[in-house]
C-alpha positions, 0 to 999 in steps of 0.5 A, spaced: 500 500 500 502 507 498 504 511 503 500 518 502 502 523 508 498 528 510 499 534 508 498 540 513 496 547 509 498 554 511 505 556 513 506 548 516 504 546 509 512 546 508 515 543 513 512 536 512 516 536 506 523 539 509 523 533 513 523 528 508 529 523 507 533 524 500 535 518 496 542 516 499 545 515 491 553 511 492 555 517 488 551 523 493 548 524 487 543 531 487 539 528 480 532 526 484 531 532 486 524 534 490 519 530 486 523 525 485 523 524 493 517 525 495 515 520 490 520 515 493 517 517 500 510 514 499 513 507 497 514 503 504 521 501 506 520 494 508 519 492 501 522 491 495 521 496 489 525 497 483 522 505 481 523 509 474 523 516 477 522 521 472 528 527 472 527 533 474 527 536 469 521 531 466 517 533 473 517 540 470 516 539 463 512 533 462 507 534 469 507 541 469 510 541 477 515 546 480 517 547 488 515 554 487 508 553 485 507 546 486 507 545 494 504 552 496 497 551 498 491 548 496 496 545 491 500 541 495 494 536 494 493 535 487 501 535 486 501 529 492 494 526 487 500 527 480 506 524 485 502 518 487 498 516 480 506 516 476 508 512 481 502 507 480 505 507 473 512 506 474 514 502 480 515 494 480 514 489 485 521 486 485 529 488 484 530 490 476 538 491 476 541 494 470 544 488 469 539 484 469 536 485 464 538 483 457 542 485 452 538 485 445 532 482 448 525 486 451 522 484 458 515 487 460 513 488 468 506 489 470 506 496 474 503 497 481 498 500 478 497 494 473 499 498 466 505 494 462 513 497 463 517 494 457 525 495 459 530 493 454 537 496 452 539 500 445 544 499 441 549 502 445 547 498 452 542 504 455 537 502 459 531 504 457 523 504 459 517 504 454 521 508 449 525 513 454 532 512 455 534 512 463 539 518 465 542 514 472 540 507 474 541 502 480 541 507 485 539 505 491 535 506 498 534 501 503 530 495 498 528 500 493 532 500 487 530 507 483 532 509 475 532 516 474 528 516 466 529 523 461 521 523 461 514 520 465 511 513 464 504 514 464 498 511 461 494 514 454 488 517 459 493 521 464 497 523 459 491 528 456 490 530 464 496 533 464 497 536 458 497 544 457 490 546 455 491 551 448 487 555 444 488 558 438 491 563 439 497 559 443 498 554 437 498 560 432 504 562 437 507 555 437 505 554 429 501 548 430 495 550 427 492 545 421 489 550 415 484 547 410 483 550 403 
């Protein structure tokens, strides 16, 4: 079971998450940055995970989440909601090692939340998950072993949740509007 803390509003609403315990990596790497924390807290330590944790910068670019905007508030809510869905999407019940997995082959696991992950190695031995390249892999904090991927595994339907709403005069902007004759 996901351990959702709860998470107190106002001026306390902040403390909760400076007391959060960081990833310890071999190598006191800073790559898991603040999302990548409180997702890995909501696992439990007495079990085994392997989690492929998105990057900082894919928290920020791919679900829209800042440590400016994203944990002040009313907001702290929706982001513990997106955390703890991604984690649904990217964590395995068992220890997946790099070395694990086989070269020129792909293998497939069943997430937390039942959606299908499929790991393998490019050309040049780089892990990657469902199409993304992995940026760090086999950290380790007590039973869980975490890969940081340059983007987030999510399913279809959550995908379009979080995707930015435009409108036309946005995509005129971005030059992506179609035109018929």
């Amino acid at each position: 079971m996901l351990k959702v803390p709860d998470i107190a509003t106002g001026n306390d609403a902040m403390s909760f998450h400076n007391n959060m315990n960081s990833l310890k990596a071999s190598d006191n790497d800073n790559s898991i940055g603040t999302f990548g924390n409180m997702m890995i807290d909501m696992l439990p330590e007495d079990l085994t995970f392997t989690v492929f944790l998105p990057s900082k910068t894919a928290f920020e670019c791919d679900l829209r989440l800042n440590t400016s905007g994203s944990l002040v508030g009313e907001k702290m809510n929706d982001t513990y909601a997106i955390i703890s869905r991604v984690l649904g999407f990217s964590a395995i019940p068992r220890v997946l090692y790099s070395n694990m997995v086989p070269a020129g082959k792909e293998v497939s696991y069943d997430s937390l939340s039942g959606f299908k992950l499929f790991v393998s190695k490019d050309e040049g031995g780089v892990l990657v998950a469902n199409g993304v390249k992995l940026e760090r892999v086999d950290m380790r904090r007590g039973k869980l072993v975490v890969h940081v991927i340059d983007g987030v595994i999510m399913d279809a339907e959550f995908e379009q949740s979080v995707q930015p709403d435009f409108d036309e005069d946005d995509r005129l902007k971005l030059g992506t509007i179609s035109w018929y004759i």
